[in-house]
C-alpha positions as CSV (number, residue, x, y, z in Angstrom):
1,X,3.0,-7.3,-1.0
2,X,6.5,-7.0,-0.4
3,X,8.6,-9.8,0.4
4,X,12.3,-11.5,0.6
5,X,13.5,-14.4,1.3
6,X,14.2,-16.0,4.5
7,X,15.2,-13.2,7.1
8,X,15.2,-10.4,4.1
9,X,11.7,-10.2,4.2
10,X,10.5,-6.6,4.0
11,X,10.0,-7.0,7.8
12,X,11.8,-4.4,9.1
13,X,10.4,-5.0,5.6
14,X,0.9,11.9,-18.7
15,X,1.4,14.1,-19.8
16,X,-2.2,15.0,-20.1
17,X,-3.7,15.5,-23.8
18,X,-5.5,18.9,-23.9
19,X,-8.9,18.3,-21.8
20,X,-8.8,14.6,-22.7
21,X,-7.7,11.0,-21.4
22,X,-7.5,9.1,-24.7
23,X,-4.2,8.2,-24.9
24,X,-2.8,6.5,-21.9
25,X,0.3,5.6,-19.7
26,X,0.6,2.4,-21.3
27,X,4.1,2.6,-21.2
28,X,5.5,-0.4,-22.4
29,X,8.7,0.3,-23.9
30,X,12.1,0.5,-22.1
31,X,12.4,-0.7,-18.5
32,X,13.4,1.9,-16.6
33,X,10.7,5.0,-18.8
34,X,7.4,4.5,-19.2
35,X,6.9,7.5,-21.6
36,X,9.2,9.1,-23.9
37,X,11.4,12.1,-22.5
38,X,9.0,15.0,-21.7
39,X,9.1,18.5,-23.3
40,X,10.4,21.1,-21.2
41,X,7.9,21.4,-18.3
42,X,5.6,24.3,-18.7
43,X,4.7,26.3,-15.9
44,X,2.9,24.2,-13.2
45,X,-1.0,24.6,-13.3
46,X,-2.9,26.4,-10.3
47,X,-3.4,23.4,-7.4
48,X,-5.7,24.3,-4.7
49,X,-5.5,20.7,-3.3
50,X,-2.4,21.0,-1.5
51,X,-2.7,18.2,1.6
52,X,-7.1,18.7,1.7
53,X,-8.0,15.8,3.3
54,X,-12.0,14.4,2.7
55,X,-13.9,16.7,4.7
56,X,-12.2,19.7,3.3
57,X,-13.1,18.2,0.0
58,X,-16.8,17.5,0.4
59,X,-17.2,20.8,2.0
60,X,-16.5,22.6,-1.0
61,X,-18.3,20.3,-3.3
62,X,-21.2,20.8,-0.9
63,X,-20.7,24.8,-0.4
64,X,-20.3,24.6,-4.9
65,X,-17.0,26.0,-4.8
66,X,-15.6,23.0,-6.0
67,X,-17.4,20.1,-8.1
68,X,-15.9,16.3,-8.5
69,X,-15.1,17.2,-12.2
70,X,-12.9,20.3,-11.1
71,X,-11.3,18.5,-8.6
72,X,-10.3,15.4,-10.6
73,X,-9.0,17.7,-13.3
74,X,-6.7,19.6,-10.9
75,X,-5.7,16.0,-9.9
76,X,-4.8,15.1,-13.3
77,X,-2.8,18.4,-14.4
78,X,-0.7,17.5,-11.1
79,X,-0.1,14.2,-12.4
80,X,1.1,16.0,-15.5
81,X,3.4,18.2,-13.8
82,X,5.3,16.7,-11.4
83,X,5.1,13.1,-11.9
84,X,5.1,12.5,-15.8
85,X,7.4,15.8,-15.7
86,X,8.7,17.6,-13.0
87,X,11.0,15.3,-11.1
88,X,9.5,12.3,-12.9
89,X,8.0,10.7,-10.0
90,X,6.5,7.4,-11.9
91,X,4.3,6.5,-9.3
92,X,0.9,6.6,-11.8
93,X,1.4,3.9,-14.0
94,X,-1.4,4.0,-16.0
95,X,-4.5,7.4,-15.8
96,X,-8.4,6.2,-16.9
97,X,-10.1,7.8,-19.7
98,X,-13.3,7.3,-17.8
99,X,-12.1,9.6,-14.8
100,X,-14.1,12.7,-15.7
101,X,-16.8,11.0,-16.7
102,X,-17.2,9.4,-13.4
103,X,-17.0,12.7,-11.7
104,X,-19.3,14.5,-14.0
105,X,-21.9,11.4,-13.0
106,X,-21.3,12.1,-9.2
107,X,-21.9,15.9,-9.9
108,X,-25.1,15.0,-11.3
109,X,-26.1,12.9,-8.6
110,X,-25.5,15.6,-6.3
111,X,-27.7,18.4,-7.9
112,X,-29.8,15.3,-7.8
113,X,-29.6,15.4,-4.2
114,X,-28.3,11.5,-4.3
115,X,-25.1,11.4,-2.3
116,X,-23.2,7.8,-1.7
117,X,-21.3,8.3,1.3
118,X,-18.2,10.0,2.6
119,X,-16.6,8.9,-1.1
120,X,-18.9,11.0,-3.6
121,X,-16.2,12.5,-6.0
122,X,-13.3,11.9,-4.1
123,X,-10.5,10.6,-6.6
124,X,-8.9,7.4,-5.7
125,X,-5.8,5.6,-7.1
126,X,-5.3,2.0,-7.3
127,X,-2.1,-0.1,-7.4
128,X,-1.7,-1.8,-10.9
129,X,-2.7,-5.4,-9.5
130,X,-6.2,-4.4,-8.8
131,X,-8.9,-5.6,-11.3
132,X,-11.1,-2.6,-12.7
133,X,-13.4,-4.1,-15.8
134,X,-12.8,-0.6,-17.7
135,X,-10.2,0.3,-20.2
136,X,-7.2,-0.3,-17.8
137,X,-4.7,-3.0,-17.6
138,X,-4.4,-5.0,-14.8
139,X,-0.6,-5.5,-15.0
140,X,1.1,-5.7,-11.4
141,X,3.9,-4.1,-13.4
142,X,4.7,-6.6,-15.6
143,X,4.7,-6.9,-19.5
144,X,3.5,-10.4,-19.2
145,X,0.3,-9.0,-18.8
146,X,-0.1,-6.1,-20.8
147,X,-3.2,-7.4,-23.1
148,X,-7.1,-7.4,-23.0
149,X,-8.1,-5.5,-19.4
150,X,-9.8,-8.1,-16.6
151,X,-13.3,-8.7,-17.8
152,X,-14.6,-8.2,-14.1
153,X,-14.1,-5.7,-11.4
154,X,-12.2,-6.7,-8.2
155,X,-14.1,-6.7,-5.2
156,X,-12.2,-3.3,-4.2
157,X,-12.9,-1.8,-7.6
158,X,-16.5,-2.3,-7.1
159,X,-16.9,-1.2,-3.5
160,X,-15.4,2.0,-4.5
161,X,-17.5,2.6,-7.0
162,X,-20.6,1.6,-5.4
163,X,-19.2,4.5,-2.6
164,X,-18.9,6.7,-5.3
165,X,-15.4,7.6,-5.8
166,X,-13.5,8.4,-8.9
167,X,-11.1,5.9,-9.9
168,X,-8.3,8.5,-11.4
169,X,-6.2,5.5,-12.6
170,X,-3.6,2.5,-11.8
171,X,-0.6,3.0,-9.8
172,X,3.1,1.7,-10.3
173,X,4.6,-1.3,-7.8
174,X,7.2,-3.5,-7.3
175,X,7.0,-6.0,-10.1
176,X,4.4,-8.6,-9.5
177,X,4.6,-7.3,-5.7
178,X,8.2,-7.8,-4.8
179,X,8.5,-11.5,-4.9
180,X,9.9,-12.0,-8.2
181,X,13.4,-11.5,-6.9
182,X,15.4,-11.6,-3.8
183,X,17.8,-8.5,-5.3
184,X,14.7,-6.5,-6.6
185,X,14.6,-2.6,-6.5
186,X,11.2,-1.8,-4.9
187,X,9.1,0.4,-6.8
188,X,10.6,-0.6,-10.2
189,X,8.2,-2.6,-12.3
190,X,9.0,-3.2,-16.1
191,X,6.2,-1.3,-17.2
192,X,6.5,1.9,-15.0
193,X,10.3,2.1,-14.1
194,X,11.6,3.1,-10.9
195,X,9.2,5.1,-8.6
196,X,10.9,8.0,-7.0
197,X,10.4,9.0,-2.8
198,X,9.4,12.4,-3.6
199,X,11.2,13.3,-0.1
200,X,14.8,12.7,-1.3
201,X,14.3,11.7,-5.2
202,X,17.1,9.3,-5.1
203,X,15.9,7.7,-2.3
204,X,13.9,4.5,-2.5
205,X,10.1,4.4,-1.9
206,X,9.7,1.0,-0.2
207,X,7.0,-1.2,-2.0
208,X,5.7,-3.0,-2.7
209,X,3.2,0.1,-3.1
210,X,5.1,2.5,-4.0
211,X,3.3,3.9,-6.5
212,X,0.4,4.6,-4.6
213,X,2.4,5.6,-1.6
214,X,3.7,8.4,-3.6
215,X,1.7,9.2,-5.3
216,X,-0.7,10.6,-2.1
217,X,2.2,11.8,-0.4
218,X,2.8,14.0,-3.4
219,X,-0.8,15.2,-3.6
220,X,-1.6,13.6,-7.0
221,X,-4.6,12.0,-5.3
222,X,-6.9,12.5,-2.3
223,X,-6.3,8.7,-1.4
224,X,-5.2,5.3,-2.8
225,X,-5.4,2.0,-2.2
226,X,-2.8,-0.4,-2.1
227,X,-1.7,-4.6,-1.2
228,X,0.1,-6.4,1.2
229,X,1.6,-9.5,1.8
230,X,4.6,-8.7,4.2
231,X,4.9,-5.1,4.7
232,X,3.6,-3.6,1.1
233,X,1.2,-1.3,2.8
234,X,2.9,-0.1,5.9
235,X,6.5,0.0,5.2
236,X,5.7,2.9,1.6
237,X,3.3,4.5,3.8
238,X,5.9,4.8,6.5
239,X,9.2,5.7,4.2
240,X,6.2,8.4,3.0
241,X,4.5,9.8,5.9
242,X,1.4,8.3,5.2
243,X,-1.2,6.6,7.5
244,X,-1.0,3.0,6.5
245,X,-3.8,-0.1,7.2
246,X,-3.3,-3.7,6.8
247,X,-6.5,-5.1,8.0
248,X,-6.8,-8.3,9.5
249,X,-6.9,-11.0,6.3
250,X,-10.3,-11.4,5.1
251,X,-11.6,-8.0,5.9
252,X,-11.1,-6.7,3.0
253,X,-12.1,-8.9,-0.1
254,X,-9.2,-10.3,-2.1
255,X,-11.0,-11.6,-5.1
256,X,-9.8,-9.8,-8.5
257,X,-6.5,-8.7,-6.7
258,X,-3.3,-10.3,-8.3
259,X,-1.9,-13.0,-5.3
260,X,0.9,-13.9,-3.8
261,X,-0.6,-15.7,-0.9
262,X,-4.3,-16.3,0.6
263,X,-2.3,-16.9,3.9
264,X,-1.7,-13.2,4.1
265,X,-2.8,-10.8,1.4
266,X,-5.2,-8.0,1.6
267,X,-5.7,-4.4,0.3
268,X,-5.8,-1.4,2.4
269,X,-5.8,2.3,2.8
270,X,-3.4,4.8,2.4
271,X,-3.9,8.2,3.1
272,X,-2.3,11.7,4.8
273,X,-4.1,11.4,7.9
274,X,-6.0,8.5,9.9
275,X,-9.8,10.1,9.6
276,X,-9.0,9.8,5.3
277,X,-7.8,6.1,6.1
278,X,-10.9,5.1,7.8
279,X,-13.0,6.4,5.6
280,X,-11.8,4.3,2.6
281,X,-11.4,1.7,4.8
282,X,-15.2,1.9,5.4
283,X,-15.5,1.7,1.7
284,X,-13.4,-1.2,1.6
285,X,-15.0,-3.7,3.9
286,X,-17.3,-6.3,3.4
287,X,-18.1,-10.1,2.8
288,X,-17.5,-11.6,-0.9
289,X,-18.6,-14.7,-1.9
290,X,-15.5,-14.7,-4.6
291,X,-13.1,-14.7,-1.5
292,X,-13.8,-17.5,1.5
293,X,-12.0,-15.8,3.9
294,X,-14.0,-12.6,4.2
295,X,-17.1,-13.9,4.4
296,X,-17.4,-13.2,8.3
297,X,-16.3,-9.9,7.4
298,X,-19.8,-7.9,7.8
299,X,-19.7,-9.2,11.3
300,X,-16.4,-7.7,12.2
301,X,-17.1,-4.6,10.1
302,X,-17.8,-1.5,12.6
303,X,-18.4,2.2,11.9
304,X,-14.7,3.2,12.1
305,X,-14.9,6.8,11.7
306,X,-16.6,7.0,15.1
307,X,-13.4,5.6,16.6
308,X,-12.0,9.2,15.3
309,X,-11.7,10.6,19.1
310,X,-9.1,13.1,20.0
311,X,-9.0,11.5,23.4
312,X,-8.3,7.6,22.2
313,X,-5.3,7.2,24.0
314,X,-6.9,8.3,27.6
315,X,-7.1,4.9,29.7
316,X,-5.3,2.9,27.0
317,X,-2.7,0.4,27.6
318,X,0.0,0.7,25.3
319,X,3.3,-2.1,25.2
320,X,6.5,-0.8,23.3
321,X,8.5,-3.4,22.1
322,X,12.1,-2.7,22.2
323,X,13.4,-5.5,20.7
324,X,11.7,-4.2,17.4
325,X,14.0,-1.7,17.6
326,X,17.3,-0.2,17.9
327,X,18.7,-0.2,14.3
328,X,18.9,3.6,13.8
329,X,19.5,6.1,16.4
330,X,17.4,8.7,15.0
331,X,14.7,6.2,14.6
332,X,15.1,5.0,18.7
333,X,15.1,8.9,19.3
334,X,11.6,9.1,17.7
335,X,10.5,6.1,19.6
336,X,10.9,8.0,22.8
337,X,9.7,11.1,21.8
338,X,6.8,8.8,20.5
339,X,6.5,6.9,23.8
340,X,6.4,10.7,26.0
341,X,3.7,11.4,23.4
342,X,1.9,8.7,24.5
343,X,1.7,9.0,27.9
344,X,0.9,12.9,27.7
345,X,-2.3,12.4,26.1
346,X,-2.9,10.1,28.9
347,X,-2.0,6.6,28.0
348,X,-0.3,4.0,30.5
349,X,2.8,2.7,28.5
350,X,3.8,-0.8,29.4
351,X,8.1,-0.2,28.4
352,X,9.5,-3.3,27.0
353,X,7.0,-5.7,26.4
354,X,8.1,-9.0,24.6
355,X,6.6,-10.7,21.5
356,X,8.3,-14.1,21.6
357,X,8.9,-16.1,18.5
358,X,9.0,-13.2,16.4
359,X,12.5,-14.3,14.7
360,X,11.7,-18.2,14.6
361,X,9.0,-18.3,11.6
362,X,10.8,-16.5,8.6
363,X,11.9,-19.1,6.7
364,X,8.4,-21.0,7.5
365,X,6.8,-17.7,5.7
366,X,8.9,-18.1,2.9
367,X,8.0,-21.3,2.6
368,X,4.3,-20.7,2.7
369,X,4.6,-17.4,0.3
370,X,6.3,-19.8,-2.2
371,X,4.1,-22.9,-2.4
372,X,0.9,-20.7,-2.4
373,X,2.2,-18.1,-5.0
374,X,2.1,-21.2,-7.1
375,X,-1.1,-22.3,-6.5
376,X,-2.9,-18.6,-6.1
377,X,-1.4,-17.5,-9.0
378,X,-2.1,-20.3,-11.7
379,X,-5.8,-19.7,-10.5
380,X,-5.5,-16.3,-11.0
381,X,-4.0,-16.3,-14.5
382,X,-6.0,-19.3,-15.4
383,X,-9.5,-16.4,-14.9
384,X,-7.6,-13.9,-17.6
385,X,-7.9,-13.4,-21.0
386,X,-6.4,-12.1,-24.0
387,X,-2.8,-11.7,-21.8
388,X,0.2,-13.5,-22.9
389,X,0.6,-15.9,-20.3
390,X,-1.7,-18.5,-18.5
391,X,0.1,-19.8,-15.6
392,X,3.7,-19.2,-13.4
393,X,5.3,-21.4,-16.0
394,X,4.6,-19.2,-19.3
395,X,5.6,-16.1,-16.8
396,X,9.2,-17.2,-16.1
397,X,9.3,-18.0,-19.9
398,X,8.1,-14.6,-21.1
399,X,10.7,-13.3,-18.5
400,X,13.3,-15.3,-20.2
401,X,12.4,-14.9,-23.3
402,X,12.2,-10.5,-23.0
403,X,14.6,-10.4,-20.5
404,X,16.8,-7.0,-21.6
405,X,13.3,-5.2,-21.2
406,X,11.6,-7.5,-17.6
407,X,15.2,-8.7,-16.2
408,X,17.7,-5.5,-17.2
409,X,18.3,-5.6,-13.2
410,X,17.4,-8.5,-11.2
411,X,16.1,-12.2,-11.9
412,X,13.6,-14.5,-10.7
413,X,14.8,-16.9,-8.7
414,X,12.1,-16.8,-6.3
415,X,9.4,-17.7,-9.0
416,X,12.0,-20.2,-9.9
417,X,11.8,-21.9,-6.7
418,X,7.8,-21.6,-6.5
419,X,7.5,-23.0,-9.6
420,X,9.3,-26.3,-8.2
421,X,7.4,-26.5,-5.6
422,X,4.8,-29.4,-5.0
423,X,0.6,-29.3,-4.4
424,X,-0.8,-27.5,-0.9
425,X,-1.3,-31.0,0.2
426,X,2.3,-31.2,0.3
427,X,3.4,-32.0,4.6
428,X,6.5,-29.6,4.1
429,X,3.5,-26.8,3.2
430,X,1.1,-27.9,5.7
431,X,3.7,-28.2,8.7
432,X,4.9,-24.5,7.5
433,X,1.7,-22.8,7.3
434,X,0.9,-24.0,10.4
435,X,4.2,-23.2,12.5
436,X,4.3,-19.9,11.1
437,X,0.8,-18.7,12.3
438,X,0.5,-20.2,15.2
439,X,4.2,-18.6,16.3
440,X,3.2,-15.6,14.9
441,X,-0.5,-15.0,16.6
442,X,0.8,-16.7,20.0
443,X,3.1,-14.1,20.0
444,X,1.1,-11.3,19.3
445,X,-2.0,-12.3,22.0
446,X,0.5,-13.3,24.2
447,X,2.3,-10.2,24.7
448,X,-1.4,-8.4,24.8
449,X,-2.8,-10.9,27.4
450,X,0.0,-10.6,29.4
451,X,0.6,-7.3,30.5
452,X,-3.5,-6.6,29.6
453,X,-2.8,-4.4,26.2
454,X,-4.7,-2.5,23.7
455,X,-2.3,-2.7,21.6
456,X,1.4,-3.3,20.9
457,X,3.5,-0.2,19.4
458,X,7.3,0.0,17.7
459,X,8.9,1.9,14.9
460,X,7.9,0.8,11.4
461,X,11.2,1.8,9.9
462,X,14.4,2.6,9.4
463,X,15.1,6.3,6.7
464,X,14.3,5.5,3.2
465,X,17.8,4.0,1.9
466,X,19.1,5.0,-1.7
467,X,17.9,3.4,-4.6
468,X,20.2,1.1,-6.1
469,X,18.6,-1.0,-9.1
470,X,21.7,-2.8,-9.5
471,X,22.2,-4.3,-6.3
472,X,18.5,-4.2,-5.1
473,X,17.2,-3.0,-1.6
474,X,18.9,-2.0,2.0
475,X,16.8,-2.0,4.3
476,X,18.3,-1.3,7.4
477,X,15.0,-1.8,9.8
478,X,11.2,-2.4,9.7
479,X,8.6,-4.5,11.6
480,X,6.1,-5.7,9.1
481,X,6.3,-9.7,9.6
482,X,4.5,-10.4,12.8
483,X,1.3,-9.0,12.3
484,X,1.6,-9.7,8.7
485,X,2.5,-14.1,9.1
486,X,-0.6,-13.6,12.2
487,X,-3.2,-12.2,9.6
488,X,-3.6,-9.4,12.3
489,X,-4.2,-5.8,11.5
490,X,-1.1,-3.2,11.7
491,X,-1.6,0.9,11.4
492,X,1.4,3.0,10.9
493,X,1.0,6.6,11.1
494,X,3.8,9.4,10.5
495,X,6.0,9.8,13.3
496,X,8.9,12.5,13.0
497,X,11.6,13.3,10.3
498,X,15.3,12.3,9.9
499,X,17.5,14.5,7.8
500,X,13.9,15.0,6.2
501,X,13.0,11.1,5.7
502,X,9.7,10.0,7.6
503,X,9.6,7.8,10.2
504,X,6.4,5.4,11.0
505,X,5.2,4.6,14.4
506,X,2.9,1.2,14.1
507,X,0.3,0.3,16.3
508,X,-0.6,-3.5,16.1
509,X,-3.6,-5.5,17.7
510,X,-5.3,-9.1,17.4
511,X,-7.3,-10.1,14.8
512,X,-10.1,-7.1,14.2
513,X,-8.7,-5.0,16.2
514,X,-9.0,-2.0,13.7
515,X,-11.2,0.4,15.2
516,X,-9.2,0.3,18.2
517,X,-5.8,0.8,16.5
518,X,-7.7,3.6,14.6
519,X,-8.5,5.4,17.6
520,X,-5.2,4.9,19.3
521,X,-3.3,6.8,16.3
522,X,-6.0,9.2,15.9
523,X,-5.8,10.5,18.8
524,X,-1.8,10.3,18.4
525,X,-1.5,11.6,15.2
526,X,-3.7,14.5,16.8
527,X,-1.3,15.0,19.6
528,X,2.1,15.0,17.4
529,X,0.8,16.4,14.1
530,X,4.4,14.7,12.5
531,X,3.4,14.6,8.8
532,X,4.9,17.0,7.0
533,X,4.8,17.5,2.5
534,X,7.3,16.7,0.5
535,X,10.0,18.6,-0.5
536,X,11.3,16.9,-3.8
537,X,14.9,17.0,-2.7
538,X,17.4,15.8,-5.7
539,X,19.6,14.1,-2.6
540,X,20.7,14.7,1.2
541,X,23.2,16.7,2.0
542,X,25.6,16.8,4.6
């Protein structure tokens, strides 16, 4: 859930003890370190896992060259190496003591002969503001909340268990999801310090999932789920060369996930290829009777991996909006290179197509974001217990009152000004919320009806910029909002490379749309094969 204000909005945005996870990244000491200063790094352990996608992993859990356990472990001795040590990454916030015990149960079940699904043993991060009833914190970064662990699983944490995956741990953020601050640094969260892009280490991840953007680009995990508000999904899986989903809001349960705003959150895949995002996206989906808006989900909910079609772009209609770009030059070049991609596997590319609107509803988000971050989250806090604060009032006073260790930085201005806000019976909310979506999904369907679209396409970002704590975030170009303020599903898969920073192409639809968009960048990513690892440069140079 990454947002800012107005026009700013993120539119355009363990060490491990020997053999045992007792003693956790709890990390609540200095801002910027979650851990004290590692020994010097021993030699990194044997990893076998480099970029295996699902499949490759049940495969050799099936074949019994591998088994859940042995793969967790390698998972975990990576974490060790290169992101507790190593070049520090930070981007696992928190590692659960119950991991190898989950995957010694699915390796039981299999000898059994009881598999779950696509899932069984497959580790899976989760960003630090999803609910797990275990011995994790439920944090979204912050120290406020560092107490007694939520007493009941979200509704992701529970699907995914159900599916049978192995919840390795909690994954760093932007503090409470970016909308603390206008200025904020994304990726830096109080409790886990500043996540670093393992592309160009000094470059910024984008958030606000950063953590669990890196920490499957990096191969720490197999896959990871993180939230989104306005961009929090696609623009770190982007900057990251990830596959990214934000489904259409209410597809994905919301209940036990730390809000920002019913209008728009959801959780969502991220993963190194499209088939890996549809599978936990499979996982994902479902009605909850804890969250109102997905409970027509099991009649949108479709067998996505069967969209998974080399030829998905023959016979599609495809509209590139230019106007969504033209902020980088090496970004426009990918664009075309993107666009000749898409016609050579054979799909008809509508080039410009117009979304109107898209720059008249910003500050009628903002508005929206603000009034229901109140709300959302006093009824969120108000379910917790044994945490130091109850409601958005005893947050900004905890804030205040540790500020050298939550505000070394940036403020809070922006729960400032939620926190004055009125009821959502208020006219100024009502006359907001409903301006901004109807501009929003006019737009969208519009530009689809129009010229008879599958979907709309443009580049989901501009090259990760550096970090600067002090000064907060430049983005320089993204296209999160419109699909985001709609409540319509948005897919960015990897591009190319600029000077060795990934570049996103999205493909956006109406409302359930997904297995469509899925298809379209299957069959894309299939054609252009544009991810490439990390590298774990220090910094660019000339």
């Amino acid at each position: 859930m990454n947002v800012r204000p107005a026009l700013r909005l993120r539119l355009h945005p363990v060490r491990l003890l020997t053999m045992a996870l007792a003693t956790l990244l709890t990390a609540c000491a200095a801002p910027t370190a979650r851990v004290a200063a590692p020994p010097p790094a021993a030699p990194a352990p044997s990893f076998t896992l480099e970029e295996a996608d699902i499949a490759t992993l049940q495969r050799r859990m099936a074949s019994g060259e591998l088994s859940a356990h042995a793969i967790a472990q390698q998972y975990l001795e990576r974490i060790a190496a290169i992101d507790a040590a190593g070049p520090q990454l930070r981007s696992v916030i928190e590692l659960n003591p119950e991991a190898l015990a989950m995957a010694d149960a699915r390796d039981a079940e299999r000898r059994d002969g009881r598999l779950r699904g696509p899932l069984h043993g497959i580790p899976v991060l989760l960003k630090d503001n999803i609910d797990t009833a275990d011995a994790m914190q439920t944090s979204a970064g912050s120290l406020a909340l560092v107490g007694a662990p939520a007493t009941q699983d979200s509704a992701v944490a529970a699907r995914l268990r159900e599916a049978g995956a192995v919840i390795l741990g909690k994954t760093n953020l932007s503090e409470w999801a970016n909308i603390r601050s206008s200025r904020s640094s994304s990726g830096w969260s109080a409790r886990g310090g500043q996540t670093r892009n393992p592309y160009v280490l000094d470059r910024n991840p984008c958030g606000s999932s950063s953590g669990s953007a890196v920490a499957v680009a990096a191969n720490l995990t197999a896959v990871a789920v993180g939230t989104e508000t306005d961009g929090s999904i696609l623009c770190p899986s982007a900057v990251n060369a990830l596959v990214g989903i934000k489904p259409t809001v209410g597809l994905v349960s919301r209940a036990g996930i730390v809000p920002i705003a019913h209008s728009q959150d959801t959780a969502g895949p991220m993963a190194r290829s499209v088939a890996d995002a549809a599978v936990l996206l499979q996982a994902l989906v479902g009605a909850d009777p804890r969250d109102k808006a997905s409970w027509d989900a099991d009649k949108h909910r479709a067998d996505y991996r069967a969209a998974l079609t080399a030829d998905g772009l023959k016979g599609a209609r495809l509209g590139v909006v230019r106007k969504f770009a033209g902020f980088q030059p090496d970004v426009d070049a990918a664009l075309d290179g993107a666009v000749a991609a898409l016609r050579a596997a054979g799909a008809t590319v509508v080039d410009p197509v117009d979304v109107p609107d898209a720059e008249k509803y910003g500050e009628a988000e903002l508005t929206v974001l603000l009034y229901e971050l109140k709300a959302d989250l006093n009824a969120y806090l108000a379910s917790r217990r044994g945490v130091p604060v109850t409601s958005l009032a005893e947050v900004i006073a905890f804030n205040r009152q540790n500020a050298a260790r939550e505000m070394p930085w940036f403020g809070q201005e922006l729960f400032e000004q939620a926190q004055a806000r009125g009821p959502l019976t208020d006219r100024a909310y009502r006359d907001a919320a409903a301006k901004a979506r109807k501009l929003a999904r006019d737009g969208i369907d519009v530009a689809l009806k129009k010229q008879r679209l599958d979907a709309l396409v443009w580049p989901s970002n501009a090259p990760a910029w550096p970090t600067d704590p002090l000064n907060g975030d430049h983005v320089t170009g993204g296209n999160t909002s419109p699909a985001a303020v709609a409540g319509y599903p948005s897919l960015t898969v990897p591009m190319a490379q600029a000077h060795g920073l990934p570049l996103g192409l999205s493909f956006t639809g109406t409302a359930w749309s997904e297995t469509t968009l899925i298809r379209l960048a299957y069959a894309f990513e299939q054609a252009t094969h544009a991810r490439q690892p990390p590298t774990f440069l220090p910094t660019l140079a000339p």
